[in-house]
Kinemage of the C-alpha trace (Angstrom):
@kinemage 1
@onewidth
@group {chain A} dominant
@subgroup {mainchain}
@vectorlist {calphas} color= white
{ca unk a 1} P 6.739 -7.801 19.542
{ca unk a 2} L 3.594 -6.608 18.536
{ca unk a 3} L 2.482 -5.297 15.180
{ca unk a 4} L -0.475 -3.196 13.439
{ca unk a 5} L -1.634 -4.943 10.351
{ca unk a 6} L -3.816 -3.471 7.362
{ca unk a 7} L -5.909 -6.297 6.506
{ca unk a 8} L -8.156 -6.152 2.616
{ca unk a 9} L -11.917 -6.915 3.273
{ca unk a 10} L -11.281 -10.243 2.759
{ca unk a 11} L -9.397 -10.498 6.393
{ca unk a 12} L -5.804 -11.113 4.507
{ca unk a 13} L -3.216 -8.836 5.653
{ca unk a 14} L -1.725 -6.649 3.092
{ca unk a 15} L 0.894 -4.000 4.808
{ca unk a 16} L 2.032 -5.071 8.969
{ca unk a 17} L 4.227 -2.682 10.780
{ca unk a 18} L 6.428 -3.846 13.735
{ca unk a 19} L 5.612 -1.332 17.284
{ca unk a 20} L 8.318 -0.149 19.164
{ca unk a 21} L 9.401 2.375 21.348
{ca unk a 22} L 9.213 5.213 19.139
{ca unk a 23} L 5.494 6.809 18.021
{ca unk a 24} L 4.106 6.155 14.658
{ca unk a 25} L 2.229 8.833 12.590
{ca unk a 26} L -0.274 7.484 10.252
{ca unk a 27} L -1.882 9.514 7.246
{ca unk a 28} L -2.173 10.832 4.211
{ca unk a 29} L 0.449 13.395 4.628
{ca unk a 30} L 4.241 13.632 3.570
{ca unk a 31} L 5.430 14.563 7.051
{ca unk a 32} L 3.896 10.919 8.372
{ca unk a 33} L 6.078 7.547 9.060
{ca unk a 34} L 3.634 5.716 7.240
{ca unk a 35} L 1.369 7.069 4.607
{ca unk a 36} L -1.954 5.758 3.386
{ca unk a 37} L -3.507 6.678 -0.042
{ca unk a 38} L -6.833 7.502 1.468
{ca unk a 39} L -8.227 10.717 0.675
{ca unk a 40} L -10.896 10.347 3.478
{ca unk a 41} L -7.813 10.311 5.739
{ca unk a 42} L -6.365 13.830 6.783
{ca unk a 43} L -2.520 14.638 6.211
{ca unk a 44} L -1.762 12.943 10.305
{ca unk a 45} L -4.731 11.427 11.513
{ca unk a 46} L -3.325 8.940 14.150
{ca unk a 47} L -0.573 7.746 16.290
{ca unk a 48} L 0.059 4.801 17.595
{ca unk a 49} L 2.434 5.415 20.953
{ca unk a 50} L 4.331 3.127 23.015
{ca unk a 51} L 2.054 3.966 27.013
{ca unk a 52} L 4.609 4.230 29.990
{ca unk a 53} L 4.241 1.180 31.752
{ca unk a 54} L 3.931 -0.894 29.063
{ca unk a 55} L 1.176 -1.528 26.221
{ca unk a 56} L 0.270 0.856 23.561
{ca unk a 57} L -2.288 3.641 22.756
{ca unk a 58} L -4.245 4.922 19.664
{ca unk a 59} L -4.389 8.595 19.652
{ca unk a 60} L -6.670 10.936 17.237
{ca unk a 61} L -4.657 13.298 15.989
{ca unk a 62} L -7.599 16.025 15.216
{ca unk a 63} L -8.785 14.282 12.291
{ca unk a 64} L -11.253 15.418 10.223
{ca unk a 65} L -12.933 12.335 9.714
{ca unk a 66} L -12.389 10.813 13.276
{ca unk a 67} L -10.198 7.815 14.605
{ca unk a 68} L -12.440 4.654 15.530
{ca unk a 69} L -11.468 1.478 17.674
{ca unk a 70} L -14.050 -1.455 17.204
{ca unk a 71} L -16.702 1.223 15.846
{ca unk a 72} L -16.574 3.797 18.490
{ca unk a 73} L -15.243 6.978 18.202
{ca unk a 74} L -11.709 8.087 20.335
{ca unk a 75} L -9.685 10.349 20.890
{ca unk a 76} L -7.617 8.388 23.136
{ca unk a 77} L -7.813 4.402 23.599
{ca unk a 78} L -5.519 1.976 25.314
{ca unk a 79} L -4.955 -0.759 22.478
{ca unk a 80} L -5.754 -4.398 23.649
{ca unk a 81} L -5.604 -7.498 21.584
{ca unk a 82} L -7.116 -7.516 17.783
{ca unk a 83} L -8.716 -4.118 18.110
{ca unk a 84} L -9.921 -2.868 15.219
{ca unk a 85} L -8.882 0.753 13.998
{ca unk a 86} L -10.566 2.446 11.590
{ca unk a 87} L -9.317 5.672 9.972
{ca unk a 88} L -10.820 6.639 6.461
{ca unk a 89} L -11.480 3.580 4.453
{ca unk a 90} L -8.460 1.830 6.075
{ca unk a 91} L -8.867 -0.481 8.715
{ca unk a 92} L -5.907 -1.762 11.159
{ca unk a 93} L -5.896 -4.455 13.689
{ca unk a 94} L -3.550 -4.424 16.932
{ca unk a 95} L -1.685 -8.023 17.296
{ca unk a 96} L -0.107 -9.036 20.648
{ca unk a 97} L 2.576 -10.706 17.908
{ca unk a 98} L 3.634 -10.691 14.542
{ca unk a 99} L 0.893 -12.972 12.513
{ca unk a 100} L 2.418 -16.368 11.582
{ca unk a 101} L 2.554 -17.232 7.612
{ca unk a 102} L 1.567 -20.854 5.952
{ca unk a 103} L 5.341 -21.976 6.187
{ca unk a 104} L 5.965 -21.540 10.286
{ca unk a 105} L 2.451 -23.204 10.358
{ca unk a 106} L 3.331 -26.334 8.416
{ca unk a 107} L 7.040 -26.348 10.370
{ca unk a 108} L 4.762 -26.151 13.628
{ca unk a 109} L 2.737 -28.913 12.484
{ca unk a 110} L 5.775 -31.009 11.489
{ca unk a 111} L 7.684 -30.630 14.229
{ca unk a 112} L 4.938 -31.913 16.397
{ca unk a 113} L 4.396 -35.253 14.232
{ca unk a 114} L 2.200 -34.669 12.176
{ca unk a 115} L 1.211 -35.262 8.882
{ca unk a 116} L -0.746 -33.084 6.273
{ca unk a 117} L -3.795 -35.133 6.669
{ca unk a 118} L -4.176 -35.177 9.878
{ca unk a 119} L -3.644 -31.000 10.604
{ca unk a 120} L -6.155 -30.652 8.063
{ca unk a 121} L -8.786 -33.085 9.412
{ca unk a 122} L -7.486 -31.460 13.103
{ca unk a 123} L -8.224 -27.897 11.405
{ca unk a 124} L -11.493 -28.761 9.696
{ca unk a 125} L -13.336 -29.921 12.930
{ca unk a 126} L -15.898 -27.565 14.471
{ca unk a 127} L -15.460 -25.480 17.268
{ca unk a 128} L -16.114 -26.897 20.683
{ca unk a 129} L -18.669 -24.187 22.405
């Protein structure tokens, strides 16, 4: 299931929300399903919206301030894969899945054999170009 995930400047993720079939108003407003202390936000200034045939769009909802997906301003936009919204000071990213925490990790890791030592050393190893 995919989810939209507030993440701090430091990349961690502080607030995720689950996408389904119904829309989801973002904003400052009361009459929003998820609100956002962000006075550089207006009272709705986005939806996210299930798009017939599958996926999912990001739609400006008038905003004062404007809607932005990876630093370009919309009005409408087709989400794909860690897209980066930006609405106010708040910035979202679109995940094909929900984001995995430290303990399904280390069960991952375990249940294919190995040890701590070796996922780290495996994790520490530069990328291959």
């Amino acid at each position: 299931m995919p989810y939209l995930v507030r993440r701090k400047i430091d990349g961690s993720v502080t607030e995720e929300w689950e996408l389904t079939d119904k829309p989801i108003i973002f904003g400052r407003g009361e009459q929003v399903e998820v609100r956002i202390a962000d006075e550089r936000m207006s009272r709705q200034h986005f939806v996210v919206a299930p798009k017939d045939g599958g996926g999912y769009i990001v739609q400006d909802l008038k905003s004062t301030n404007g809607t932005y997906v990876n630093n370009e301003r919309i009005t409408e936009h087709e989400l794909q894969p860690n897209d980066r919204i930006r609405a106010g000071q708040a910035v979202f990213v679109f995940l094909p899945e929900k984001p995995k925490g430290m303990t399904t990790v280390m069960r991952e890791i375990e249940a294919e054999g190995k040890g701590l030592r070796t996922a780290i050393r495996e994790l520490s190893k530069p990328a291959k170009p």
